[in-house]
N, C-alpha and C positions, 0 to 999 in steps of 0.2 A: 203249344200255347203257353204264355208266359201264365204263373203262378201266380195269384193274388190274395193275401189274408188278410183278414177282417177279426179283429180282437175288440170284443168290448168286456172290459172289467167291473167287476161287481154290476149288471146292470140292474134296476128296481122297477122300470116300467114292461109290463108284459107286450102292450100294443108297439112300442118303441123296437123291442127286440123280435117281436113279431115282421114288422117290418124293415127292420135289417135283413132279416131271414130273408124275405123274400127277394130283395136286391143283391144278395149274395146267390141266391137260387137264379136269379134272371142273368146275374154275370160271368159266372163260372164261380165267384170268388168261394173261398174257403173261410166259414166263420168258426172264431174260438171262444168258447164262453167261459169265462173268467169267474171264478165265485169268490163269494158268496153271493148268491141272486136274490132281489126283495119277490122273487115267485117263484111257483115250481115248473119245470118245463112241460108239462100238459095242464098249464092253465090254458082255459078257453079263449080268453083275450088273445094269450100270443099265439094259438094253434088260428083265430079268424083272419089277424093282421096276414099272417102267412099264407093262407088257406089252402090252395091246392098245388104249391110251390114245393111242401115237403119233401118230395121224392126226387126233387134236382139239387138239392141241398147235404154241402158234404160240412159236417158240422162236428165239435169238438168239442169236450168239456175238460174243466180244469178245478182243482177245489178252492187253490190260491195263485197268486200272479208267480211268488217264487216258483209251485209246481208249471205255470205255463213256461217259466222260463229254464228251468230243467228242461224241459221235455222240446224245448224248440231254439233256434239260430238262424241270423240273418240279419237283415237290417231295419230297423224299426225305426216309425215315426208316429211320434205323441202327438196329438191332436189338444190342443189346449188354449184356452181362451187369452191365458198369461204369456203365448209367446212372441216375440218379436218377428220373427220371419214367415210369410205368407206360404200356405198349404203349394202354392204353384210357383216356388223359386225356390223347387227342390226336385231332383229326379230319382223318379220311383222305380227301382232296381227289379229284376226280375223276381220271384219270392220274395217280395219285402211286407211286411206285416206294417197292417196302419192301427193305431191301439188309440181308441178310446176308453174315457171314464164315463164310471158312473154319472146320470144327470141330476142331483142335488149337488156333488161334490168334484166332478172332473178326476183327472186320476190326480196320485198321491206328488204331494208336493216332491218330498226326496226323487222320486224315480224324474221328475221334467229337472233337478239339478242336478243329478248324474248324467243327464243328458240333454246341456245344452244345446248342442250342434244336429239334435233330430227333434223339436219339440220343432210345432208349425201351430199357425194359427188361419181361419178362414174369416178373410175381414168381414166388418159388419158396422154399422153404428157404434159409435164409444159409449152409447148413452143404454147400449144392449147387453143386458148380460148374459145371453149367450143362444143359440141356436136349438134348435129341437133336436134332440141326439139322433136321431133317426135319419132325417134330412142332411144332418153333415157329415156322417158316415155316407151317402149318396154322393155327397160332392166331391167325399175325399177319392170316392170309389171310381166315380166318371172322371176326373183330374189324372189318376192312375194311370187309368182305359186308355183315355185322350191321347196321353205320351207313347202310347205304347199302339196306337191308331187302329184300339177297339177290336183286336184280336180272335178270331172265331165267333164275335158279335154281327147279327144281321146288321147291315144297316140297312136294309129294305122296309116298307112299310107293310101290314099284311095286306094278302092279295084281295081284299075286297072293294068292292067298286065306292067309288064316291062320287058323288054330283057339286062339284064346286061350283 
């Protein structure tokens, strides 16, 4: 099964990364958490967004972005609301890490102009400044899947009966 990581840097909402959690628990993906965080990881908010997802979840901590980038290699794509090119006119390599920022600030300007050629952005209205970080981490994560045609993923519904 192809690799997939999940980077969010400095995050400050607990229900936000709560919910990352669990979308990386649902997909195989591997989350990394970036600090400095605006909470500590047994707040209650982000242990409910997650809830009983914990135990499929293979998760990693880092104190700053240079420690995550010691400690890891591959191919990375910045997620950001400043870039020119769409999250889906890029192909998502095997072990490629998709890195988001923090949701007051998006990541650090210097790191999207060291790397113009992997910053992507997921369209939206021009008149919107920007996504719930939660949810576009989802899109970036199914865009991935998609390319890689949902890999060890059911696509089955569960087996209970329905009356249409």
């Amino acid at each position: 099964m192809p690799t997939l990581n999940i980077v969010m840097v400095e995050p400050e909402i607990p229900q936000n990364t709560g919910n990352v959690s669990r979308t990386c628990a649902a997909t195989g993906a591997i989350l990394h958490l970036v600090g400095p965080m605006g909470f500590t990881i047994d707040d209650k908010k982000l242990k409910r967004a997650g809830l009983d997802y914990w135990h499929f979840l293979d998760i990693r901590y880092y104190d700053t972005l240079a420690d995550f980038f010691s400690r890891n290699t591959g191919n990375f794509f910045y997620f950001s609301t400043k870039a020119p090119r769409n999250h889906t006119e890029v192909t998502y390599p095997d072990n490629c890490y998709l890195v988001f920022g923090k949701e007051t600030a998006g990541l650090p300007e210097e790191l999207l102009h060291q790397n113009p050629d992997s910053v992507v952005r997921i369209p939206m209205l021009s008149e919107a400044r920007s996504l719930n970080l939660s949810n576009a981490v989802a899109i970036g994560v199914y865009e991935a899947l998609r390319q890689w045609d949902f890999p060890e993923l059911s696509q089955e519904g569960h087996p209970r009966s329905f009356d249409w």
